[in-house]
C-alpha positions as CSV (number, residue, x, y, z in Angstrom):
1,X,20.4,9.7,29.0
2,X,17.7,10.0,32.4
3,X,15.0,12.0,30.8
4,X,11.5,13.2,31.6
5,X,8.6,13.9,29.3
6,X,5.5,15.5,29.9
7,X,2.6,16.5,27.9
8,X,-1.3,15.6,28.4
9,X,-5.1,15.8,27.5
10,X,-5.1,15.1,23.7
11,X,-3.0,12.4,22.0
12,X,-1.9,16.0,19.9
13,X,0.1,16.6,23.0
14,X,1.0,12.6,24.4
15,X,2.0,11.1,21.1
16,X,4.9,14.2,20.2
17,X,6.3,13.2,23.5
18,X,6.4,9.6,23.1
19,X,8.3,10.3,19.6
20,X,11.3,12.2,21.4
21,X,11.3,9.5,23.9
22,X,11.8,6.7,21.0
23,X,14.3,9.0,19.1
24,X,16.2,9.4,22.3
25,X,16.5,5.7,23.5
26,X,17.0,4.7,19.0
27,X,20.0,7.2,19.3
28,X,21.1,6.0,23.1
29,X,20.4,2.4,23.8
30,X,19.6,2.2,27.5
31,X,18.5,5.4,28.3
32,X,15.7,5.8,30.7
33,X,12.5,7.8,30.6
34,X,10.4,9.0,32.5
35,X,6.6,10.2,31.8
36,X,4.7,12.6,33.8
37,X,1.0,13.1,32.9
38,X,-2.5,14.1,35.1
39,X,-5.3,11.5,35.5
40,X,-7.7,13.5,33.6
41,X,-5.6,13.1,30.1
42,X,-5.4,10.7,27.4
43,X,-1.9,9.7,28.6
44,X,-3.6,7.2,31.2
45,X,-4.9,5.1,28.5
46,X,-2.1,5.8,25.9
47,X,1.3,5.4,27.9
48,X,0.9,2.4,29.7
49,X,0.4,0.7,26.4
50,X,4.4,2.1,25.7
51,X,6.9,1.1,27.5
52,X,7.5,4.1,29.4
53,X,7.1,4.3,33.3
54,X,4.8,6.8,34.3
55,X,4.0,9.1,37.4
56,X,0.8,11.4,37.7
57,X,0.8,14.6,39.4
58,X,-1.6,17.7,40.3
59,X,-2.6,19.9,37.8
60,X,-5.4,22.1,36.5
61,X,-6.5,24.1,33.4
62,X,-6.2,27.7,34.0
63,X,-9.2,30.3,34.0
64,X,-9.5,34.0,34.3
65,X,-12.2,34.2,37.3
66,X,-10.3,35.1,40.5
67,X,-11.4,32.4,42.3
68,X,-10.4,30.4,39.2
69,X,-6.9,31.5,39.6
70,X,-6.8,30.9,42.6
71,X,-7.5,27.8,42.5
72,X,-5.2,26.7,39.9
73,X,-2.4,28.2,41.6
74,X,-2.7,26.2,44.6
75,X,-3.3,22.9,42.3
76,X,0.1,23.5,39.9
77,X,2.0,24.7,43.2
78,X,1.0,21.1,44.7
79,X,2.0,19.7,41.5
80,X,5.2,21.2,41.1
81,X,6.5,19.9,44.6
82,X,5.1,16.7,43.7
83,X,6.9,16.7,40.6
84,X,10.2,17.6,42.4
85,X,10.3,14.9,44.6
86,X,10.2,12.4,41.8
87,X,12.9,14.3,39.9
88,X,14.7,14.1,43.1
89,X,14.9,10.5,42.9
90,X,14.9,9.6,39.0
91,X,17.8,12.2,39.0
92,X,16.7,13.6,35.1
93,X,19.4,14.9,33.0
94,X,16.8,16.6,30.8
95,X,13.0,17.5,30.7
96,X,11.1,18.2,27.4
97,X,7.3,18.8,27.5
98,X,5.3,19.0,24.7
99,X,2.0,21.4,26.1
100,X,-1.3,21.0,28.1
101,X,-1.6,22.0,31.3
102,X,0.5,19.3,33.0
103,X,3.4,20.9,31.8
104,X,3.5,23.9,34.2
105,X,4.0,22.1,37.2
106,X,6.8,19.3,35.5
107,X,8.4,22.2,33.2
108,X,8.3,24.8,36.6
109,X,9.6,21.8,38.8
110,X,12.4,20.9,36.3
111,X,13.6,24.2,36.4
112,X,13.9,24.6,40.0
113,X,15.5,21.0,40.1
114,X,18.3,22.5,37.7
115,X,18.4,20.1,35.1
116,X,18.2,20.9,31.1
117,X,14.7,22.0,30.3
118,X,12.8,22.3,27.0
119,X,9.2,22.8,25.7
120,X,8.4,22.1,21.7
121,X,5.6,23.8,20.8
122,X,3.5,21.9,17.9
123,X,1.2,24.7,16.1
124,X,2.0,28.4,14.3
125,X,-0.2,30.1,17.8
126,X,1.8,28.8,20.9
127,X,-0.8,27.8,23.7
128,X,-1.0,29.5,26.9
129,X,1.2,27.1,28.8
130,X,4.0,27.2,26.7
131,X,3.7,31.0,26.7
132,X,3.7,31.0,29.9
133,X,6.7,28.6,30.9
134,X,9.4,30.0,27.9
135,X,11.1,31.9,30.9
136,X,11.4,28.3,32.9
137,X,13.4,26.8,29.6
138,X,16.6,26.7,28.1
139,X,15.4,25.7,24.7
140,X,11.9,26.2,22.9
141,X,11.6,24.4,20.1
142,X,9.4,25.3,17.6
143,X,7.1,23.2,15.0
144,X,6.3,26.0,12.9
145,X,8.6,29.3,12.7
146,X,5.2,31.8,12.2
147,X,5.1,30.7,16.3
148,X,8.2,32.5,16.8
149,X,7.0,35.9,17.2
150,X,4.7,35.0,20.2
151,X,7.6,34.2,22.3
152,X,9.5,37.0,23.7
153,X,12.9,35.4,23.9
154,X,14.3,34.5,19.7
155,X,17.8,32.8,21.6
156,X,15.7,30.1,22.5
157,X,13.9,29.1,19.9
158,X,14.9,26.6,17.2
159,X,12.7,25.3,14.6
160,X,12.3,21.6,14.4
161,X,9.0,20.5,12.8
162,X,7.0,18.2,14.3
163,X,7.7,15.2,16.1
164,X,6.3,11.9,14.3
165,X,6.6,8.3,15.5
166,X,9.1,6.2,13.7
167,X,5.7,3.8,12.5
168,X,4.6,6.0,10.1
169,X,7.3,6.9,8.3
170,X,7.7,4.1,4.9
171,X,4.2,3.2,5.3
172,X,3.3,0.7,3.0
173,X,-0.9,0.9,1.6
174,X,-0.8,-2.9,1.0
175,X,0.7,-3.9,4.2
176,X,-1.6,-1.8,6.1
177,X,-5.0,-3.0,4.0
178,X,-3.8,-6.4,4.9
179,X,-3.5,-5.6,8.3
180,X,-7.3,-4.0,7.7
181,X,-8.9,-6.5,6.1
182,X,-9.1,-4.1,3.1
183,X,-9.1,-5.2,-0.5
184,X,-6.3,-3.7,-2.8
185,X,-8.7,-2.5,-5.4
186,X,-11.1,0.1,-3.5
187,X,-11.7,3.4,-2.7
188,X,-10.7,4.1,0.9
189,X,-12.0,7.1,2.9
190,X,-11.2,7.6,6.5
191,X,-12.3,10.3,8.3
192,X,-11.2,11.1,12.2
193,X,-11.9,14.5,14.4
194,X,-9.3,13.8,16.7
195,X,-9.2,12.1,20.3
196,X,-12.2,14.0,21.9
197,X,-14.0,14.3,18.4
198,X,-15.8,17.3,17.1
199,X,-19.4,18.0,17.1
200,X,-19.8,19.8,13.9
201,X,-17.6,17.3,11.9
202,X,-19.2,14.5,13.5
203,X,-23.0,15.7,12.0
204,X,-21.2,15.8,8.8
205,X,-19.3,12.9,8.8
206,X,-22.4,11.3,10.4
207,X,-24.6,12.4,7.2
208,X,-21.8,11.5,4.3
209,X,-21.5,7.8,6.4
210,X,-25.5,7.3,5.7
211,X,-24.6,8.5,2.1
212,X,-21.8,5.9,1.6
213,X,-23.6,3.0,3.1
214,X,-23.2,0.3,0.9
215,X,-21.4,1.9,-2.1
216,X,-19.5,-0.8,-4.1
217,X,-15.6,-0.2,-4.1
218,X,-15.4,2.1,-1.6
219,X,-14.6,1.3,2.3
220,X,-15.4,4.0,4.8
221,X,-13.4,4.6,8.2
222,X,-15.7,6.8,10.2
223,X,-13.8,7.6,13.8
224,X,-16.0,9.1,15.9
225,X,-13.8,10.3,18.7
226,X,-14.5,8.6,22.4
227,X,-16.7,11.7,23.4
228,X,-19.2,11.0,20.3
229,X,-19.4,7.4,19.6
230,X,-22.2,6.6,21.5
231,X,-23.8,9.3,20.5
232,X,-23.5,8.3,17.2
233,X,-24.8,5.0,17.7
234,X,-27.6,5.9,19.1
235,X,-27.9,8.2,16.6
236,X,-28.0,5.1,14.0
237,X,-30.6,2.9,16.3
238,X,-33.1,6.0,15.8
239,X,-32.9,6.6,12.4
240,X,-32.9,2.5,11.4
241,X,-29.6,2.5,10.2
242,X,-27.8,-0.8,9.4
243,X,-24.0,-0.4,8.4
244,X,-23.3,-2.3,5.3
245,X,-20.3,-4.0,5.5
246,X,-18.1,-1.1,3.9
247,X,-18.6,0.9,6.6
248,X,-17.0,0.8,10.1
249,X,-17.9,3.3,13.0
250,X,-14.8,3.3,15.6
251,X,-14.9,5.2,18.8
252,X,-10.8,5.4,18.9
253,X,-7.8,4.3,17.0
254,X,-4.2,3.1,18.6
255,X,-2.7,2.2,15.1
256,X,-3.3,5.2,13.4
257,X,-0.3,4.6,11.2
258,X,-2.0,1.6,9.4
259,X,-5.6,3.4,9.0
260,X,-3.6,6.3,7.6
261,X,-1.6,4.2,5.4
262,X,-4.9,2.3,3.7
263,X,-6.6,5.5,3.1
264,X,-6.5,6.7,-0.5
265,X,-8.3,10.2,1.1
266,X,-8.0,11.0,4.5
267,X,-10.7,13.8,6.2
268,X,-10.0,15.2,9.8
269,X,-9.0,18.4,11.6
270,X,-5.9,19.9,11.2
271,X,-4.5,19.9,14.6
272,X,-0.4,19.8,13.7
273,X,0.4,16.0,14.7
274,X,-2.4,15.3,12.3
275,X,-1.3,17.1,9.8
276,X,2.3,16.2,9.9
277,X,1.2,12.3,10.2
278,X,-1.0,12.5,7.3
279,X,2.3,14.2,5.7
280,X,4.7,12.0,6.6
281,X,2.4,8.9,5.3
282,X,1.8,11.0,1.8
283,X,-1.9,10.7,2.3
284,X,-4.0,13.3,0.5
285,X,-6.7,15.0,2.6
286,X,-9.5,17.2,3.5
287,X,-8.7,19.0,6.3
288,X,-11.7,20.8,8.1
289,X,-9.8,23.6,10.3
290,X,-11.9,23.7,13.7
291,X,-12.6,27.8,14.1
292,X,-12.7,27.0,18.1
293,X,-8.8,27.3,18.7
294,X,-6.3,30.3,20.1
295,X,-5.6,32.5,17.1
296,X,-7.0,30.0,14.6
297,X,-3.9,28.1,14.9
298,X,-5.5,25.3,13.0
299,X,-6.2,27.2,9.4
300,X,-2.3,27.9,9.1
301,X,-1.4,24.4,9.6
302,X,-4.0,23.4,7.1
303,X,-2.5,26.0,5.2
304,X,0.8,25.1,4.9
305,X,-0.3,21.7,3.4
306,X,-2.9,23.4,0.7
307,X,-0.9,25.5,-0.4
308,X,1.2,23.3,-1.8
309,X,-1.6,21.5,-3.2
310,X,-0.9,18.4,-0.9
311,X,-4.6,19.1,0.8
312,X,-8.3,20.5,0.2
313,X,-9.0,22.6,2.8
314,X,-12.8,23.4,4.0
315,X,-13.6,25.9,6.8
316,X,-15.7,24.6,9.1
317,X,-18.5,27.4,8.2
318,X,-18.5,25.5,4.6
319,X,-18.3,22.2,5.5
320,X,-21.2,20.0,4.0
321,X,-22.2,16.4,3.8
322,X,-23.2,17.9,0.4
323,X,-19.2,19.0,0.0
324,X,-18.0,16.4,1.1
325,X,-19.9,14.0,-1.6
326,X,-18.8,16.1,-4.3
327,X,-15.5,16.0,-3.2
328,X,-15.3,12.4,-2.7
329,X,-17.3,11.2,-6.3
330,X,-14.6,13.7,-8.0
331,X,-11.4,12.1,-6.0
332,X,-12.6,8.6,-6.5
333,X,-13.3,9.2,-10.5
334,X,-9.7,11.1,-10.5
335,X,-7.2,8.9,-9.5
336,X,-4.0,11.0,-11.2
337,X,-5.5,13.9,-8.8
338,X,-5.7,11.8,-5.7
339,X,-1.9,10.8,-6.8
340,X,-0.7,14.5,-7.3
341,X,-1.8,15.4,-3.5
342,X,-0.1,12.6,-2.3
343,X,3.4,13.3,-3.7
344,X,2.8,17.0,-2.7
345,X,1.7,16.0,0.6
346,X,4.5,14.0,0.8
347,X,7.1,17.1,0.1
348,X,5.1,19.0,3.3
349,X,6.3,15.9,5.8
350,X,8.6,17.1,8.3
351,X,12.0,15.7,7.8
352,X,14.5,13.9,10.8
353,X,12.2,16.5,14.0
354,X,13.1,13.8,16.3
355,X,16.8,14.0,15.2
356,X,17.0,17.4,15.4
357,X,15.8,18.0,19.1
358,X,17.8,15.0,20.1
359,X,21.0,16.3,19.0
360,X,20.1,19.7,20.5
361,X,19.8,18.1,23.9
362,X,22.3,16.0,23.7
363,X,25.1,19.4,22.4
364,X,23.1,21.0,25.3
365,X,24.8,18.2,27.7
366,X,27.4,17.8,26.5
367,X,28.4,21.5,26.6
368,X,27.2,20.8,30.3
C-alpha cells in the first residue's frame, strides 16, 4: 500500500498517525508512507526520528477575525496545491489524517487527487478541522462513539478506539525500571502535562515535586512539557532547591512507553492518546481534565476511565498540591488499591484500533 498520513502540533495528533502507519506496513510488508506535517508542529522533531519520509507544507490555524480568515484561506489554498503536487508524484492509494490544522490542506488535496481519504478523530468533541473536512472523506473513524453526533454524515463513521503504538502494548514494569535505572521495590510517580505542558498543572506538580524531594522509596518523574522546563528551573535556582536523587525534572520524553510502564501511579491530562496509552499499559492514574478544550472534550475521556474505577479524576478547579499529597500517601500505603485500578484500567485499553482501520482501508481498496 502508497499511503499518506498527516496530522500535527501535539504528539496527541503525530503519534495516532505514526501507529496506523506501523499497523499498515506490520500487516503489508513493503508498503510505503508518506508523512505530511507544517514546520511549526511537533512532527519536525518527532518524525524524523521514525522511519517515515516526510514533506512539509503551508498551513495555518484558523481564526474568526475577517482578516483572520482571510488569511488562512490563502495559507491552506497554498497548501493544498502544494500538497497535490507531491501526491502527484508519490501516487497515494490512501490518505488518513489524524487532526490539527495541517490536515485541511493534505485531507482537501487528497480529495481532489481522488484517492481513498480518511480522518480518525481521537476525542468524544470532534475539533474544528475534522468537522470541517468530514465532507472531503470517505470514512471518518471515530475514537469515541459520543463524537458521532457532531458529524452530520452517520455512513461514514465507524468507531475504532484509539490508535496506540505497538511498544506499549505487554509492557513489562521490570524491564522498563531497568531500562530507568529504577529499583524494583519503590514507589513510582510520574507525572506529564502533555507535549506543550500546562501552566496550572505545572504550579502543582511544581509544589508536590518540593514536597517529594528526598522521600525514601518513592522516585518521582516530573515532565515539565518543553514550553515550561526552563521555567521551572529557574523556578528551582530561586527558591534554593536541590533535587535529591529521587527526583528527575525532564523537559520531554520519546520513550514514553517505558516511563509509563515503571510508574506504579501515573498523573497527567487526559487528552485521548494519553488516556488510551496509560490504558493500554494498565497504569492507574490521576487524570487532571484541562477545562481549556472545545466542549470539555477532555472530562469525558477521563470519564470513561473513572468510571470504571480504572482512574481518579480531579478537575482542574480542585486540583491541589495538597490533593495530590493525600492522594499519593493513601495510594502508596494501599498497594491492593493501586492494583484494583490497574486491572480496571487495563479493561478500558482499546483493543486491535490499528487493526481495525487497517482492514477498513484495505476492504475500501479492494472494493476499489
Amino acid at each position: 500500500m502508497r499511503l499518506i498520513i498527516t496530522g500535527g502540533g501535539s504528539g496527541g495528533h503525530i503519534y495516532p498517525a505514526l501507529a496506523i502507519a506501523d499497523e499498515v506496513c506490520k500487516m503489508e510488508p513493503g508498503s510505503e508512507v508518506l508523512y505530511i506535517g507544517n514546520h511549526v508542529g511537533l512532527e519536525v522533531d518527532i518524525v524524523p526520528k521514525t522511519n517515515c519520509e516526510m514533506k512539509l507544507v503551508a498551513a495555518r490555524w484558523f481564526e474568526k477575525t475577517i482578516p483572520g480568515v482571510i488569511k488562512t484561506s490563502l495559507v491552506t489554498l497554498h497548501g493544498s496545491n502544494q500538497s497535490l503536487r507531491i501526491m502527484k508524484k508519490f501516487k497515494p492509494d490512501a490518505v488518513v489524517g489524524t487532526g490539527g490544522f495541517v490536515c485541511v490542506p493534505v485531507i482537501h488535496a487528497a480529495h481532489r487527487y481522488g484517492c481513498k481519504v480518511y480522518i480518525h478523530e481521537q476525542n468524544a468533541f470532534p475539533g474544528v478541522a475534522n468537522r470541517f473536512l468530514e465532507k472531503f472523506v470517505d470514512r471518518v473513524f471515530l475514537g469515541f462513539g459520543d463524537a458521532s453526533k457532531y458529524f452530520k454524515q452517520p455512513s461514514k463513521q465507524t468507531v475504532v478506539g484509539n490508535p496506540v503504538r505497538d511498544r506499549f502494548f505487554g509492557v513489562s514494569r521490570e524491564e522498563s525500571r531497568k531500562r530507568l535505572g529504577i529499583g524494583p521495590d519503590d514507589f513510582v510517580v510520574f507525572s506529564f502535562a502533555g507535549s506543550q505542558g500546562a501552566n496550572q498543572m505545572t504550579r502543582v506538580m511544581y509544589d508536590a515535586m518540593k514536597r517529594l524531594n528526598g522521600r525514601k522509596n518513592l522516585v518521582f518523574l516530573f515532565c515539565t512539557g518543553t514550553m515550561h522546563y526552563e521555567t521551572v528551573l529557574k523556578h528551582m535556582e530561586s527558591d534554593g532547591v536541590k533535587l535529591e536523587d529521587n527526583v528527575r525534572v525532564l523537559d520531554y520524553i520519546t520513550d514514553m512507553e517505558n516511563y509509563l510502564g515503571a510508574s506504579d501511579l501515573v498523573i497527567g491530562r487526559a487528552g485521548a492518546l494519553s488516556v488510551a496509552e496509560i490504558c493500554v499499559t494498565g497504569r492507574a492514574s490521576i487524570l487532571v481534565p484541562s477545562p481549556n478544550v472545545p466542549g470539555n472534550h477532555q472530562y469525558f475521556n477521563a470519564r470513561s476511565v473513572s468510571d470504571h474505577g480504572g482512574a481518579i479524576l480531579i478537575e482542574e478547579k480542585d486540583f491541589t498540591a495538597d490533593k495530590v499529597m493525600e492522594e499519593i500517601d493513601r495510594l502508596q500505603e494501599h498497594p491492593e488499591e493501586i492494583r484494583a485500578m490497574e486491572d480496571a484500567a487495563s479493561k478500558c485499553a482499546p483493543s486491535n484500533s490499528t487493526e481495525r482501520i487497517y482492514r477498513a482501508i484495505r476492504a475500501d481498496l479492494d472494493r476499489g
